[in-house]
C-alpha atoms as a printed R data frame, in Angstrom:
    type eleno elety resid chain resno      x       y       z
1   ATOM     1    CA   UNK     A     1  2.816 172.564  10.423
2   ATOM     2    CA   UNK     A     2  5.918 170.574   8.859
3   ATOM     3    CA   UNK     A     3  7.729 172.497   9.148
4   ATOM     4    CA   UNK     A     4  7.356 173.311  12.438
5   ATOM     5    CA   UNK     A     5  7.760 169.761  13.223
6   ATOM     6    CA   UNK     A     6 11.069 169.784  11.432
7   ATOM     7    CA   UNK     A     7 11.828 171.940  13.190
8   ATOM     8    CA   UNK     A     8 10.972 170.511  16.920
9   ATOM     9    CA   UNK     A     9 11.396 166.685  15.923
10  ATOM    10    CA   UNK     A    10 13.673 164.620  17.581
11  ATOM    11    CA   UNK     A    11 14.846 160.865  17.272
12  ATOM    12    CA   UNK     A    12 12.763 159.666  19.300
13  ATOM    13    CA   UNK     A    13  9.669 161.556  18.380
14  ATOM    14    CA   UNK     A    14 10.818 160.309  14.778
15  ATOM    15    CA   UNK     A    15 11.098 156.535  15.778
16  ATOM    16    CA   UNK     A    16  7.587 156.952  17.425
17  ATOM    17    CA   UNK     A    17  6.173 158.053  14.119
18  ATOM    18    CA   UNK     A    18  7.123 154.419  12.707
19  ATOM    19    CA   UNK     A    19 10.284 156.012  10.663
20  ATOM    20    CA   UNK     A    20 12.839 153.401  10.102
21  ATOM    21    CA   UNK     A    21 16.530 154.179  11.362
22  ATOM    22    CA   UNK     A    22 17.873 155.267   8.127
23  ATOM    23    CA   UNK     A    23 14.684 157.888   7.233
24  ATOM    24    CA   UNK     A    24 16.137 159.330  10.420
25  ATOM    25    CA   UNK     A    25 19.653 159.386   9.730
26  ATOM    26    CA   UNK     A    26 18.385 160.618   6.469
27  ATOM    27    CA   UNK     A    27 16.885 163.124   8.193
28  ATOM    28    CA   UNK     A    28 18.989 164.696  10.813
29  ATOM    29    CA   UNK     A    29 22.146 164.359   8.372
30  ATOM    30    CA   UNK     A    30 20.495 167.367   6.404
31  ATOM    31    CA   UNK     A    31 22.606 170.228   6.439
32  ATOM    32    CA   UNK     A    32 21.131 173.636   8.175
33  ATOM    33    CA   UNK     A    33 20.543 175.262   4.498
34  ATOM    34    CA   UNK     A    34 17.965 172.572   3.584
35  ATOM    35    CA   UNK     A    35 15.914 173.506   6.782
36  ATOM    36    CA   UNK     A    36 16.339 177.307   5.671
37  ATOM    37    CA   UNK     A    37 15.326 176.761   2.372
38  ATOM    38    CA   UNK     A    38 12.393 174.948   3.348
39  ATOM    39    CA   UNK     A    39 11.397 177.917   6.058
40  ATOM    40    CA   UNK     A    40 12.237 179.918   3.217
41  ATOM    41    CA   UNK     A    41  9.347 178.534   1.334
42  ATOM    42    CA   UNK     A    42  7.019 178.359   3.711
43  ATOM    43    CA   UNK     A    43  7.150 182.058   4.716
44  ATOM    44    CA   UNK     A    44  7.189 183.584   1.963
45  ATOM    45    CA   UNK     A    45  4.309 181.129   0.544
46  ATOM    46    CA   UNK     A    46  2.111 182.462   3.503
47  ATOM    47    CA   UNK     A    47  3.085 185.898   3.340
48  ATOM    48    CA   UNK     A    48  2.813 185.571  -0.877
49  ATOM    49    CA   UNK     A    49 -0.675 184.086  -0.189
50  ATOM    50    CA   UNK     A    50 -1.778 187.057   1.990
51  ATOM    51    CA   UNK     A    51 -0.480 189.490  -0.421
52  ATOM    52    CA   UNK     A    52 -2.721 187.665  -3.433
53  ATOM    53    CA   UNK     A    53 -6.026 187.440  -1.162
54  ATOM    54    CA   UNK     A    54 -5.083 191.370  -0.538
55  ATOM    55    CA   UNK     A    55 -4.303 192.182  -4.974
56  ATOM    56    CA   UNK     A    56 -1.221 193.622  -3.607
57  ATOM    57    CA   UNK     A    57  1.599 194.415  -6.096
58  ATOM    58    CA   UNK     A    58  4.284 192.261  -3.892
59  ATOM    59    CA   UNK     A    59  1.975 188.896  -4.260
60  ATOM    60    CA   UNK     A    60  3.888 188.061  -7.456
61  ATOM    61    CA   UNK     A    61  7.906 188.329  -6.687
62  ATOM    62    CA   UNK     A    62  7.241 186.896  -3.130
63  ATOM    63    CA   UNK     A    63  5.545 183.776  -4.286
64  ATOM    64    CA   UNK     A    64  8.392 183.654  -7.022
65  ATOM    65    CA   UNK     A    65 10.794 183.057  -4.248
66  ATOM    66    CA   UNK     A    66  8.251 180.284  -2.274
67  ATOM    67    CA   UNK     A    67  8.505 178.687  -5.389
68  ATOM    68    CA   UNK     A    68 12.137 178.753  -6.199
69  ATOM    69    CA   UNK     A    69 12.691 177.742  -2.661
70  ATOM    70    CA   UNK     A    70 10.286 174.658  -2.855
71  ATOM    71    CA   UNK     A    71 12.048 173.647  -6.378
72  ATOM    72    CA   UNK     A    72 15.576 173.882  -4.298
73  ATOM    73    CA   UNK     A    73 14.241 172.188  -1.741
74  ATOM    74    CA   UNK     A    74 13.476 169.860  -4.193
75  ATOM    75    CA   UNK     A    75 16.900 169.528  -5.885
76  ATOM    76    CA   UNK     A    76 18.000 168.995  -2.349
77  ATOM    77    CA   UNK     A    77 16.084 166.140  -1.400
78  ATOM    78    CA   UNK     A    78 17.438 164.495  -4.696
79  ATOM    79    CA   UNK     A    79 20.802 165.403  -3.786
80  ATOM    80    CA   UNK     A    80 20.771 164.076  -0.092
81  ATOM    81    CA   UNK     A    81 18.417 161.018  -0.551
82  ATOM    82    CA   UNK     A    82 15.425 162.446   0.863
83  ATOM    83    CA   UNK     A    83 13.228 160.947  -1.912
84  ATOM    84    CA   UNK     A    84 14.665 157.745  -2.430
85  ATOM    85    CA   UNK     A    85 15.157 157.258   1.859
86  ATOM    86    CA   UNK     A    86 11.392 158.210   2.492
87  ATOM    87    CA   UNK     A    87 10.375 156.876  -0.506
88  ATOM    88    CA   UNK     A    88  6.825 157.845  -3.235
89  ATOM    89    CA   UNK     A    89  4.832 159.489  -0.297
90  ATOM    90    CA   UNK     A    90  7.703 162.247   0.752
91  ATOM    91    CA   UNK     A    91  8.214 162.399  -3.952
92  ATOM    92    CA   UNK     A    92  4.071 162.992  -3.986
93  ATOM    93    CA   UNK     A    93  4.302 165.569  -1.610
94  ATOM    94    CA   UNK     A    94  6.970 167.902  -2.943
95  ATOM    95    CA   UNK     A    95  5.294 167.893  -6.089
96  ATOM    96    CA   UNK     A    96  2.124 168.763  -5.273
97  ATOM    97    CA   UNK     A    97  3.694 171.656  -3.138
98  ATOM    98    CA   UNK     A    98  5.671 172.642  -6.244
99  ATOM    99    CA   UNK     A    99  2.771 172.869  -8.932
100 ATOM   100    CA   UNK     A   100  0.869 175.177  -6.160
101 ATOM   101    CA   UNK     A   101  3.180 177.080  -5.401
102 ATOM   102    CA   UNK     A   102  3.612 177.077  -9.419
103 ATOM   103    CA   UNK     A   103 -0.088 177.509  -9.735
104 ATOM   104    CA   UNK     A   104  0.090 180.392  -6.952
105 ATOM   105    CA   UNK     A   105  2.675 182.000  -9.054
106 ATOM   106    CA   UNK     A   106  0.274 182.316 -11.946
107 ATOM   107    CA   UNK     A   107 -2.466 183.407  -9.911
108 ATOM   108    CA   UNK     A   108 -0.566 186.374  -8.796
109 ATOM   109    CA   UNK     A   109 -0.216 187.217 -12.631
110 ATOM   110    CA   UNK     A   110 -3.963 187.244 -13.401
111 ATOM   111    CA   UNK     A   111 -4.982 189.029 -10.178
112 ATOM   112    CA   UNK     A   112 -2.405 191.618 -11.109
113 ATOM   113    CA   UNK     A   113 -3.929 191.629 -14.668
114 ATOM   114    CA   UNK     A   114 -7.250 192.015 -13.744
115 ATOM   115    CA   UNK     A   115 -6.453 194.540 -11.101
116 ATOM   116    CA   UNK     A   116 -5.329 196.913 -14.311
């Protein structure tokens, strides 16, 4: 659901959400690889997640890239000032999305492990 409301926010759905001028400028100033990285990394975590719950071989290398993805998404918010702009909620977040998506990874190995 975030990122479909990246994807469909605007300013002034934004400023209703109490975000202060700057988190928005923050924001919207992200360039169009950010928001592709991000849908990146929530795709393939869904579709990664659906091969796990099914054992299927692909499980593993697809929630490899959700993860890589999330850590670049990461990297970016560091770069552009997402993380210091939004501030310890938006830094709590990504990391709990990383270490699943981490954790996801791992999953896929012991599944596959098993399944042999």
């Amino acid at each position: 659901m975030q990122f479909i409301n990246s994807l469909t926010a605007s300013e002034a759905s934004m400023q209703g959400s109490m975000m202060t001028a700057e988190q928005i400028n923050a924001i919207t100033s992200l360039p169009s690889w950010v928001t592709f990285v991000f849908g990146v990394g929530v795709i393939t975590s869904l579709i990664g997640s659906v091969f796990l719950f099914l054992r299927h071989d692909w499980a593993k290398p697809t929630l490899i890239v959700s993860f890589l993805a999330f850590l670049l998404l990461s990297i970016a918010y560091i770069i552009y000032g997402i993380f210091e702009t939004i501030g310890m909620q938006q830094i709590v977040v990504m990391s709990i999305v990383v270490v699943v998506a981490f954790i996801l990874v791992l999953l896929s190995r012991l599944i596959r492990s098993a399944k042999q």
